[in-house]
Structures are given as C-alpha cells and as structure tokens.
C-alpha positions in Angstrom: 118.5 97.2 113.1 119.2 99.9 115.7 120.9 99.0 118.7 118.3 100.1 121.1 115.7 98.0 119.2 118.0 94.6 119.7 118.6 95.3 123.1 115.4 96.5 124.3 112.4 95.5 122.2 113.5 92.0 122.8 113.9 92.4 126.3 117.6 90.8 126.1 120.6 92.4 126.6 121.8 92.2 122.9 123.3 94.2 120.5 124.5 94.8 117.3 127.0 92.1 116.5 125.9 89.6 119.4 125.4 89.0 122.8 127.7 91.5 125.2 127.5 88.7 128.0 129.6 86.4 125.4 131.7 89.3 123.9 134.0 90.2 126.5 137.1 92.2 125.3 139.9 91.0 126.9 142.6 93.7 128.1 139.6 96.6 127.1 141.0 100.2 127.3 138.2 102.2 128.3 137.8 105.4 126.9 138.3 108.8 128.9 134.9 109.0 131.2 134.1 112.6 129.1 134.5 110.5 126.1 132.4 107.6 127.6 129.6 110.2 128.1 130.1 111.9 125.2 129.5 108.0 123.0 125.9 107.9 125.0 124.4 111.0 124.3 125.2 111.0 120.9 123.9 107.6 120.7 121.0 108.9 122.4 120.6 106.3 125.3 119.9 106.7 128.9 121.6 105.6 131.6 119.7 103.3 132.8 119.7 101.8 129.2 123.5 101.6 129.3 123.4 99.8 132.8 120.9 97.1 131.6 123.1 96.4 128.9 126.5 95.8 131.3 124.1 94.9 134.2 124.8 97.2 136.6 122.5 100.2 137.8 122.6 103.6 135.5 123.8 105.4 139.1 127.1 103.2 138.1 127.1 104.3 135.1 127.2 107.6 135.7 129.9 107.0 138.4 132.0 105.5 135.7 130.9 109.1 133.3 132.2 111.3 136.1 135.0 109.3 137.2 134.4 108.7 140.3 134.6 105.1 140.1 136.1 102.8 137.5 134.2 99.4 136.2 135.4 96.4 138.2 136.6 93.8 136.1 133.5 91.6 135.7 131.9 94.5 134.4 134.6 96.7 132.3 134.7 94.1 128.9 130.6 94.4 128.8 131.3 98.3 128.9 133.7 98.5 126.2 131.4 96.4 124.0 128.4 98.7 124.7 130.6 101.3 124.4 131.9 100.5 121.2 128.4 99.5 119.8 127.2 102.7 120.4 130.1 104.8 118.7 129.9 102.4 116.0 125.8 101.9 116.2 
C-alpha cells in the first residue's frame, strides 16, 4: 500500500509502518531542509499533504523546506517519521 493511500484515503494520519502520532523518534536528526524538500517531491506529495501528516499547516512546512524556521519539538519526531516514510515509501 502506498503511503499516500494509508494516510489519505482513510482520512487518518497513518502511514506505512503505523501511526506517526505513536511513532515519535526520540533525539530525530532532521535532514538538511534541501534534502527535506528534495524526499517530498520525489515522493510526490504536497505540502499541505506533508503538514496533515505532522499536523501543522503546509505554509510550516515549507518554512521548515527553506529554513527559515525549524520544527518545534512537539512537532520535529512526527517529521522525521513522515520524512523517513517517504524516502523509504
């Protein structure tokens, strides 16, 4: 099953492997924010896709692709499971 299917035909925010609200990644290095844009086009998702999965906005997102803001902590483990997912996918 492709990612986007399991996290949005459902209409949860799931994806491959489990549930990124009970997946946190403790100590998470996040990758460069090129790279981080780089793993969601080639996935081919959006955005706002990407932000429904971490639940934040895909404005946020993008802040976090250009670097001009950083995940805050309650969000950052989320993103690195997303992030992962969709490198992996």
């Amino acid at each position: 099953m492709c990612w986007k299917y399991a996290a949005f035909a459902t209409g949860r925010r799931q994806v491959k492997g489990g549930s990124v609200a009970t997946r946190k990644t403790s100590g998470a290095k996040l990758p460069s924010p090129t790279r981080r844009r780089a793993i969601r086009v080639r996935a081919g998702a959006t955005l706002d896709e990407v932000g429904e999965l971490v639940g934040v906005s895909g404005e946020a997102v993008r802040l976090w692709e250009t670097g001009q803001r950083v995940p805050s902590e309650k969000h950052r483990g989320d993103y690195v499971d997303v992030l992962d997912d969709l490198r992996t996918g």
